[in-house]
N, C-alpha and C positions, 0 to 999 in steps of 0.2 A: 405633251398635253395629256392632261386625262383623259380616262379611256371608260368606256363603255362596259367590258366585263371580260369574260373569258380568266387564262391567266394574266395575275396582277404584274408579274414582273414581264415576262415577255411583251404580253402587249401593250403595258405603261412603256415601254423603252422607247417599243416601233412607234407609239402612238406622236411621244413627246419629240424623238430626235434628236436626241440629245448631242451635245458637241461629241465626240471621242478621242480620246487623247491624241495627240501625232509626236511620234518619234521626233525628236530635235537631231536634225544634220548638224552637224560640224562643217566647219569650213576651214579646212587650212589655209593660213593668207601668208607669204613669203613675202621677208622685207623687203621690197622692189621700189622703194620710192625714194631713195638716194642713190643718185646714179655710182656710186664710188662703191657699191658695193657688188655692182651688179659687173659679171666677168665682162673684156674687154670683146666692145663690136656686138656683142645681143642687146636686143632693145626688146621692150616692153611686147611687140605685138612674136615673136620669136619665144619669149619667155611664158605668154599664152597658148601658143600651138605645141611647145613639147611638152604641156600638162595634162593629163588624162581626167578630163571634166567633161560632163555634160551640159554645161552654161552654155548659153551664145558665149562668144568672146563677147560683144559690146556689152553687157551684160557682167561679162568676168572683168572685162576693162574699168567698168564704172566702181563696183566695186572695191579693185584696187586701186583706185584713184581715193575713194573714200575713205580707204581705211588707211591709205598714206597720208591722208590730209590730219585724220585723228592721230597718227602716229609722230608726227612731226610736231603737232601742239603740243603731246604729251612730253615729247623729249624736248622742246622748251621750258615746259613744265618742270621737268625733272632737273634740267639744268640750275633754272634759278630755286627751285628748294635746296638745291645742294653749296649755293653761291647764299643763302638767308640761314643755310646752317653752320656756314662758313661765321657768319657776322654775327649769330647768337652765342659761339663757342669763343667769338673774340671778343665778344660785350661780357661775356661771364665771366671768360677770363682778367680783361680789367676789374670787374668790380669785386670780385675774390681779390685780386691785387690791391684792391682800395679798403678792403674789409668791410664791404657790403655785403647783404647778403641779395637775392633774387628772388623776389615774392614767393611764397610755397615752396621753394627750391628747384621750381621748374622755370626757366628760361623763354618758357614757350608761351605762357602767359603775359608776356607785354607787348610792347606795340608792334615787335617785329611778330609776333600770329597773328596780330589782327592785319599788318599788311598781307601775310602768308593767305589769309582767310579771304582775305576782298580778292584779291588775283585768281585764287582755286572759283570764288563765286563766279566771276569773270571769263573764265575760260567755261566751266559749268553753261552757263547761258547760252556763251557763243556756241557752246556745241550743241545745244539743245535746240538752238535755234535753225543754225545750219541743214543737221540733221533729220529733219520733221520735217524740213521746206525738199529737204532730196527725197525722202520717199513718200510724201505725197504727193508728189508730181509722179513717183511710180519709177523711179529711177531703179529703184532694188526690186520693183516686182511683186513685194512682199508687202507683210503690216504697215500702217503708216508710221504705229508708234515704234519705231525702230530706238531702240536705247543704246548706249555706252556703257548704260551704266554699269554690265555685269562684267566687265575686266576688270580682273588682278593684275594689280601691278607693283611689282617690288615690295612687296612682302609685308615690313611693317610702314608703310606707306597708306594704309589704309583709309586718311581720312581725303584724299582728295576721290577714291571712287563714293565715299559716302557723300560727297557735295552732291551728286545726283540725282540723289533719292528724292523723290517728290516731297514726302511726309515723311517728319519724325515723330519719333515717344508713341505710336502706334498703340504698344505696350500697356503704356502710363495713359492714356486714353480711355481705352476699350480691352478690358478685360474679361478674363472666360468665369463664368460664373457657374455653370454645371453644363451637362452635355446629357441627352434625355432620348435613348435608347434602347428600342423593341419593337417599333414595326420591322414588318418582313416586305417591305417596299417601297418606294418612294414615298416622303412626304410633300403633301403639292400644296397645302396650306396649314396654318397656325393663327392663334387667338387666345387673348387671356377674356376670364370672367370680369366682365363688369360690377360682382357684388359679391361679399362676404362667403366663404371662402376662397379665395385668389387662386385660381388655380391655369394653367397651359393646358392648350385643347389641341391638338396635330389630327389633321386629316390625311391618309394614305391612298395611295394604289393597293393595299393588300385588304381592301373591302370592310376597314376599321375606322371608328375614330376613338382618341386616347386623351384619357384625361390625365395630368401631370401633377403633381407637387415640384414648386417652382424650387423650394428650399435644397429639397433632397433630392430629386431628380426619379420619385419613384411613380412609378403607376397608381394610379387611385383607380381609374374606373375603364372597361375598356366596353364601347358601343358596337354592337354589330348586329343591325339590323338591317345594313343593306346587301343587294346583290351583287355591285359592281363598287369599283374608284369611288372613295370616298374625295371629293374635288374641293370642300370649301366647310370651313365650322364656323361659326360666328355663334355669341351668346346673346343672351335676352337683357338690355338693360337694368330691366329690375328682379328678375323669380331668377330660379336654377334652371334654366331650358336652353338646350343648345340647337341652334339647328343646323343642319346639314345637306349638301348636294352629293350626286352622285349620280354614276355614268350610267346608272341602272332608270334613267328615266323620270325621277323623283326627289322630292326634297323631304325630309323628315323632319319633326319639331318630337324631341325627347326631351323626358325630365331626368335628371340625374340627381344624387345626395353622395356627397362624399365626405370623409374626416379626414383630417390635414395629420401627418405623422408626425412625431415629436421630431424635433430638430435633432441629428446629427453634428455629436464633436464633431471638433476641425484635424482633417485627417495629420499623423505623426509626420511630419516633414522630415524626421532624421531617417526615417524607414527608409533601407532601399527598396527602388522600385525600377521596374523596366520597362524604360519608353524609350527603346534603340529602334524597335521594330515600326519602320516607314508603312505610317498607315496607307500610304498608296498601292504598298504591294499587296492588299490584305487580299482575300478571294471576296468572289464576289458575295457572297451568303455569309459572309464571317460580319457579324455585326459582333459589338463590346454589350456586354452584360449580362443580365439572363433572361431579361424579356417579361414580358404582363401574362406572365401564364397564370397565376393564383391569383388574381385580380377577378372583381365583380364583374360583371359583364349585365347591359344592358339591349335584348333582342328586339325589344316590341316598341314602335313609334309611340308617342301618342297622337300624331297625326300627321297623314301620308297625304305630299301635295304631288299630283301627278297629272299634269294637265299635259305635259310638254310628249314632244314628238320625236328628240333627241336627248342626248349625255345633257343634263344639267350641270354646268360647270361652275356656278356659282353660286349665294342666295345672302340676302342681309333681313336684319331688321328692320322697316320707318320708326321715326322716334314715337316713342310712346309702347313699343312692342304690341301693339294691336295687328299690325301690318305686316309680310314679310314680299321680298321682293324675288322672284329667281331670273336667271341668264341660262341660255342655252343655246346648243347647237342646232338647235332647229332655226332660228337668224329671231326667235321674240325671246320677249323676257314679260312675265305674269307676276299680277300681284294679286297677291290674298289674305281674305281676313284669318289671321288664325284661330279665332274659338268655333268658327264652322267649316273652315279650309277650304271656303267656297272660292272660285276663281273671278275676280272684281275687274281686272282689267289685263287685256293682251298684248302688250306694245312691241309692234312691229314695224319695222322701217328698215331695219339694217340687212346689209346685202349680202352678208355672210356670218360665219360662226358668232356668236359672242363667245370672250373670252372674260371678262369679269363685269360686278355689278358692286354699287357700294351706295349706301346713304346716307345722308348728310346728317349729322349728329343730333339739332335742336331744330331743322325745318323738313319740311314734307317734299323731298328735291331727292331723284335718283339719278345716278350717273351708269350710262352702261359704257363698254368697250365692244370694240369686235375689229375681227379680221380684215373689214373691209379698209381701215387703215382711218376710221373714226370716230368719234366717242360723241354720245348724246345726252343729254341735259333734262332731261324729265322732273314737270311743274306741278305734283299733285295739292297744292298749296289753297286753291281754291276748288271744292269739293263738287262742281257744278262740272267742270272741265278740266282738262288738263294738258298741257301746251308740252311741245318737244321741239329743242334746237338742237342742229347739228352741226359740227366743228372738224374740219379737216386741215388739222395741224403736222401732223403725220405722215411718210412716206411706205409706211411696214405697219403691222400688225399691233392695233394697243391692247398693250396685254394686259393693261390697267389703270384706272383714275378712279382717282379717291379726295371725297373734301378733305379740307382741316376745318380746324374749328370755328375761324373766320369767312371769309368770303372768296376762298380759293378753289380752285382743283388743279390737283398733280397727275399729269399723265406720264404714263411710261411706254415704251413700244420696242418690236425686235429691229426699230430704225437706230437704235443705240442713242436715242435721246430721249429726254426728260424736258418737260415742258411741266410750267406752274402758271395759271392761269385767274386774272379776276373774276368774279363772277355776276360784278358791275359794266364787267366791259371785256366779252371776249370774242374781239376781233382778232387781236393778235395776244402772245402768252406775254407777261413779261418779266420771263427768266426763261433759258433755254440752257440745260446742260448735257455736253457732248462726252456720251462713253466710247470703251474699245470694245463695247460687247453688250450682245439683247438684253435690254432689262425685264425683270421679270415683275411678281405682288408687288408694288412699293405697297412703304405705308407713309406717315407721317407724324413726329410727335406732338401730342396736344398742348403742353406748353411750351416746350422752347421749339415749334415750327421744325422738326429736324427731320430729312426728307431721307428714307434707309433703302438703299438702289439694292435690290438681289442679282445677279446675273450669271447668265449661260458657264462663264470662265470661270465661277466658282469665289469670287472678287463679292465682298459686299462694302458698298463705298458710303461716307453721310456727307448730304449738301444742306447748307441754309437755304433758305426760299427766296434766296437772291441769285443762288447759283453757282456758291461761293464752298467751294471742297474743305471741306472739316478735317476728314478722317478716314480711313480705307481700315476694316477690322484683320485682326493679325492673321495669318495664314500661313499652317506652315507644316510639315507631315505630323504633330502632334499635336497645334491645334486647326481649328477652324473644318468647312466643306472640304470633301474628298471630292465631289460633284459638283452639277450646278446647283446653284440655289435659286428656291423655288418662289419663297415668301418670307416676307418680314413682319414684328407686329410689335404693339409698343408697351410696354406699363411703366407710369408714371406712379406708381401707388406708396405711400409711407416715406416721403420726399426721396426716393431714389430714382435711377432710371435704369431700365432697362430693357433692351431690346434682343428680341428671340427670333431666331432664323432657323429655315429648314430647308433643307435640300433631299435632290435623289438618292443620295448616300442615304438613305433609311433614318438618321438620325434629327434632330433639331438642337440647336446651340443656345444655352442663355449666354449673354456679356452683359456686363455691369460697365454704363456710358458714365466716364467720367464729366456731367455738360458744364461747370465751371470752369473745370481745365480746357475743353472744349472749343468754348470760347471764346478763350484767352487765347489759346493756339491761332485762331481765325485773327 
């Protein structure tokens, strides 16, 4: 979570809590689940006590019961690929004999892979299904999403551990479009400009906020007016004005002017270049690039909202940009006019921290979130009054909801669920989707409804608004988060798409969404 002030990196760490990596045990498992292999007179509970483990036995029992049941499919498995390879070298064989030839030259293209294919799907299933139903009853102790999928098996055998895989073409999807590096801290939020010059705005823990060239990935302008955690940036509808929260107590409304740098050739691909070195090993301080040293810098508000009693963790526009709204850890969230910054209204209700605030694009409706594990619906719509509901869909912390441009709102929370909700009718949501890990900012995009999950495990995942898993963005020690990620944010600008993420690894990611392929994949 954002912090308050002191040191950025130290106390951004303590503050958020972030996951920390854990060492992966190994398990050595002995083929023990054909008795004919096992020496003559030892049984199973014998073959557990002279191993040196600290498991229960029933525990190490279940185990190897599980992992002889996967072993035993597979070497079924293995069996009839070797009895269908049998039958494709004697189909070829005839048809060389007949002076046919075999489509492509490959044998493995007719009907005997597509049998091969539907059987690997088949076993795929049953084991996915099996195995999800043993460990969330807690039989292993462990995660629920317990996989198969990461055994090698026989070498060039490869494509039955690929039937697996949740999602393909990942790749061909969601591509890395630049990578936008130089804060000295986490980044805990991000936002593109609403108007002419387009530009990526990152908010940090190292007491900055940075303004981006989406093209080239360079710094344009760096903000530092505040004391503490820069928590939240959002832009102005219509002017150049950004504003800003921070753990210093205050929200800032600044003007900025920037010029866009000529485009960069497209770098020499025959160049060699070295990307052996696993960006997970890197130190902690070592970020890529040189950083927004010679960049303009902007010190002085043009006006300082500080009404609050805690870290301001968040703040938005109302439409029209006359209005802006903040959240904080004092349990209200205040709105104000900004041409006199006077303080208009206090909304208080919630019974712990807020963790974010958003409003609704074309009506006067603000959504707040908080700790207390529910999000509230704020009606300034009629100027006389103004009405609050409150909605406890949640079991954990929402750490965010946000309209679309319809009649929706999307919640997120560290209950590892995503809820989409009417705004005609919300009693119940109606879409609920289940992660393996806290979500963080969502956002959503404005025309094709596409819902972008940030989370704790460093995973950034896309669902439709029905709930329906699109795509998980590629991740890998050369690209994507080193960390968690924090926030996501959308632009639709020049018929392209794309979406920008940032995490505590100091850095922010653009991808270019493939949403035709998209889909079509769906």
């Amino acid at each position: 979570m954002p912090v308050e002030g002191g040191s950025s990196s130290g106390s951004a760490s303590a503050a958020r809590h972030p996951k920390q990596k854990r060492k992966a045990h190994s398990l050595s498992i002995r083929r023990t689940n054909s008795t004919e292999e096992r020496p003559g007179g030892i049984q199973r509970g014998d073959m557990l006590d002279g191993q040196d483990s600290k498991l229960p036995l029933a525990l190490r029992s279940n185990l190897l019961d599980l992992f002889g049941q996967i072993e035993r499919e597979f070497e079924n498995l293995y069996i009839e690929n070797l009895e269908l390879r049998r039958e494709i070298e004697s189909l070829n064989e005839r048809l060389t004999g007949d002076g046919q030839a075999v489509e492509g030259g490959d044998p493995t293209k007719g009907a005997l892979k597509t049998k091969a294919s539907h059987s690997t799907s088949q076993l795929s299933q049953k084991l996915k299904t099996t195995y999800k139903a043993s460990t969330s009853k807690g039989k292993l102790g462990g995660p629920r999403n317990f996989s198969v999928a990461t055994w090698e098996l026989w070498g060039g055998d490869s494509w039955i551990v690929s039937s697996f895989k949740a999602t393909t073409g990942s790749r061909a999807l969601c591509q890395l479009l630049k990578e936008y590096v130089g804060h000295r801290d986490g980044i805990w939020d991000l936002s593109v400009t609403r108007t002419q010059p387009v530009v990526l705005g990152t908010a940090s823990a190292d007491h900055s906020a940075l303004l981006w060239s989406i093209e080239t990935g360079k710094c344009l302008l760096r903000y530092a007016g505040h004391a503490g955690s820069v928590n939240s940036i959002k832009f102005h509808p219509t002017e150049q004005m950004a504003l800003t929260a921070s753990g210093d107590q205050t929200a800032h409304i600044w003007r900025y002017m920037v010029q866009l740098p000529a485009p960069q050739p497209p770098p020499d691909v025959s160049a060699p270049c070295d990307e052996d070195q696993d960006s997970s090993d890197r130190e902690e301080g070592e970020v890529d690039g040189e950083g927004p040293c010679e960049v303009p810098t902007v010190r002085v508000a043009t006006a300082t909202l500080k009404s609050h009693q805690g870290v301001v963790i968040a703040a938005d526009w109302l439409v029209g940009g006359r209005q802006v709204v903040t959240a904080s850890w004092d349990r209200a969230a205040n709105l104000y006019e900004v041409e006199t910054s006077e303080l208009v209204h206090t909304l208080t209700g919630h019974d712990q921290e807020l963790t974010h605030c958003c409003t609704h694009p074309t009506q006067r409706l603000v959504v707040t979130s908080s700790r207390d594990t529910t999000f509230r619906l704020w009606d300034f719509r009629d100027p006389s009054i103004h009405s609050v509901n409150v909605f406890q869909g949640h079991t954990d912390t929402v750490t965010s909801a946000v309209f679309t441009v319809g009649d929706n709102v999307v919640s997120g929370s560290d209950d590892r669920t995503v809820k989409v909700w009417d705004l005609k009718n919300m009693r119940s949501p109606i879409a609920t989707i289940r992660t393996d890990s806290a979500v963080n900012r969502i956002s959503v995009s404005a025309n094709q409804k596409i819902i972008a999950l940030p989370h704790d495990n460093r995973q950034v995942r896309l669902f439709d608004m029905s709930g329906v898993r699109l795509a998980r963005l590629p991740r890998s020690n050369r690209m994507g988060h080193r960390r968690m990620v924090c926030c996501t944010a959308w632009n639709e600008e020049n018929q392209s798409c794309n979406l920008f993420t940032c995490g505590f690894d100091r850095q922010a990611i653009g991808w270019n969404i493939n949403i035709p392929a998209l889909l079509q994949e769906k």
